[in-house]
C-alpha positions as CSV (number, residue, x, y, z in Angstrom):
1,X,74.3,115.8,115.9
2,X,78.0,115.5,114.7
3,X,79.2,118.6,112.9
4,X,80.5,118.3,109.5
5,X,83.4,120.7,110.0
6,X,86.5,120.0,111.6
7,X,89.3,122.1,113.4
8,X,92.5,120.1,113.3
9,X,95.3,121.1,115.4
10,X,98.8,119.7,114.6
11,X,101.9,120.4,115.8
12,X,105.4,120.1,114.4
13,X,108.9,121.4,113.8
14,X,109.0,124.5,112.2
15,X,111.0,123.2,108.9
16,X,108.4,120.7,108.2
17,X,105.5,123.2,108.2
18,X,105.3,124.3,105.0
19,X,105.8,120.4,103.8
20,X,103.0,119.1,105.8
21,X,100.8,122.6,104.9
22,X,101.3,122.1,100.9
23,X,100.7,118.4,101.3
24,X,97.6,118.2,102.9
25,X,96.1,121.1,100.2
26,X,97.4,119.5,97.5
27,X,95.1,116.7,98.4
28,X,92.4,118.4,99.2
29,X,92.1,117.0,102.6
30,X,92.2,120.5,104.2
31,X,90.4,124.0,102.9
32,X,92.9,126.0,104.9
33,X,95.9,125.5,106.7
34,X,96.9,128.6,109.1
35,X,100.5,128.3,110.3
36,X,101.1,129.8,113.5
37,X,105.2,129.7,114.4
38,X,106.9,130.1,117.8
39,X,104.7,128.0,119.4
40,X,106.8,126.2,122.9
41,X,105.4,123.1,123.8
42,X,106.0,121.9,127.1
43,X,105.2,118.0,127.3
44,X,106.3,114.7,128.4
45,X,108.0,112.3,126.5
46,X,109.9,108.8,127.4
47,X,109.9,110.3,131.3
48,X,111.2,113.0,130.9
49,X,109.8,117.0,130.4
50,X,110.4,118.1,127.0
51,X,110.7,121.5,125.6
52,X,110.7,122.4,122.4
53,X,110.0,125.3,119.3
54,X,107.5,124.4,117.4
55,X,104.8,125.6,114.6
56,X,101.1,124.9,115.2
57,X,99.2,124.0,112.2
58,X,95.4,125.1,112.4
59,X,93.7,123.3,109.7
60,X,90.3,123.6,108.4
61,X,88.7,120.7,107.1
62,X,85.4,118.5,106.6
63,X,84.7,115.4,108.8
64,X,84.5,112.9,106.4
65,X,88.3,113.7,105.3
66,X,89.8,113.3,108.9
67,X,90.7,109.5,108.6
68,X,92.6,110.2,105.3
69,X,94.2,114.0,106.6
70,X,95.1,111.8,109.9
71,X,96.9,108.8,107.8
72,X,98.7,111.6,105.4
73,X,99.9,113.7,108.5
74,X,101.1,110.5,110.5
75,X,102.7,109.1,107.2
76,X,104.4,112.5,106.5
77,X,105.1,114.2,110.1
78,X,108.8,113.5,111.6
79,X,107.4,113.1,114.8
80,X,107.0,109.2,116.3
81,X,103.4,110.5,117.2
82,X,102.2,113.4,116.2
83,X,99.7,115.6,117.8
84,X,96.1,115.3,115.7
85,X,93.6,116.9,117.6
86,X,90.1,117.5,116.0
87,X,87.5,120.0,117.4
88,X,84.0,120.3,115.9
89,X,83.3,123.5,114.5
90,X,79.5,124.1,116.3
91,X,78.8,127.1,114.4
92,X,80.1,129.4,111.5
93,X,79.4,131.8,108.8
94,X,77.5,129.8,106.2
95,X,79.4,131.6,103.4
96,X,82.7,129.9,104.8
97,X,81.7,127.0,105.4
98,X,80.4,126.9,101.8
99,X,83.6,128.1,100.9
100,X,85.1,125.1,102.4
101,X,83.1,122.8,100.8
102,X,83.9,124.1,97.5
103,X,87.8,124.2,98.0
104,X,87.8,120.4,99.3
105,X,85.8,119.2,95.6
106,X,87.6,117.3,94.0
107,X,86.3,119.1,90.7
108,X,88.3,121.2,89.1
109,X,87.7,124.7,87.4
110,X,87.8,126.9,91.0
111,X,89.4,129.9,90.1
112,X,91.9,131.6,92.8
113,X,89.5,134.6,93.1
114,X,86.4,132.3,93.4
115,X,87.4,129.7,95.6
116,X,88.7,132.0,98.4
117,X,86.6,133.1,100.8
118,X,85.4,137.6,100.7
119,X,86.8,139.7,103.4
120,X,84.3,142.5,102.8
């Protein structure tokens, strides 16, 4: 059985974080986006090693939103290809991933306090 959730992993330059971040909320094609900076990649590209600074993007999504979160980041990333890398999420607290849920609707009326997830 296919999960429903999705961990996206995406990498980029660390000026167009923030871009790519806001985008893909505004949309609602991601709950959560965690932004993790000072990442080096290491990699190869046009036969040669590359290294490079980046910032890792760690988004939290649903699976049926991957083919349009995929199409925004590849429209939108400055990268020729950029890294989009989903891993199933196999198990997690039910209160977050009903959070999730209710900060991808589409309907509004969420408050701030109500549509992110308790600490306690």
């Amino acid at each position: 059985m296919e999960s429903e959730y999705l961990v996206v992993f995406c990498t980029c330059p660390p000026d167009a974080a923030g871009k790519l971040t806001e985008m893909l909320l505004a949309r609602r094609l991601a709950a959560c986006v965690n932004c993790v900076p000072g990442i080096e990649s290491s990699f190869w590209w046009r036969g040669h090693i590359q290294h490079d600074q980046e910032a890792l993007l760690v988004i939290k999504t649903r699976r049926d939103r991957f083919p349009a979160l995929s199409a925004a980041i590849s429209e939108n990333h400055p990268y020729d290809v950029p890294e989009i890398i989903a891993l199933p999420v196999v198990q997690g607290s039910k209160d977050y991933l009903r959070w999730i849920d209710e900060s991808m609707d589409e309907t509004p009326g969420l408050t701030e306090q109500e549509s992110a997830p308790n600490d306690d």
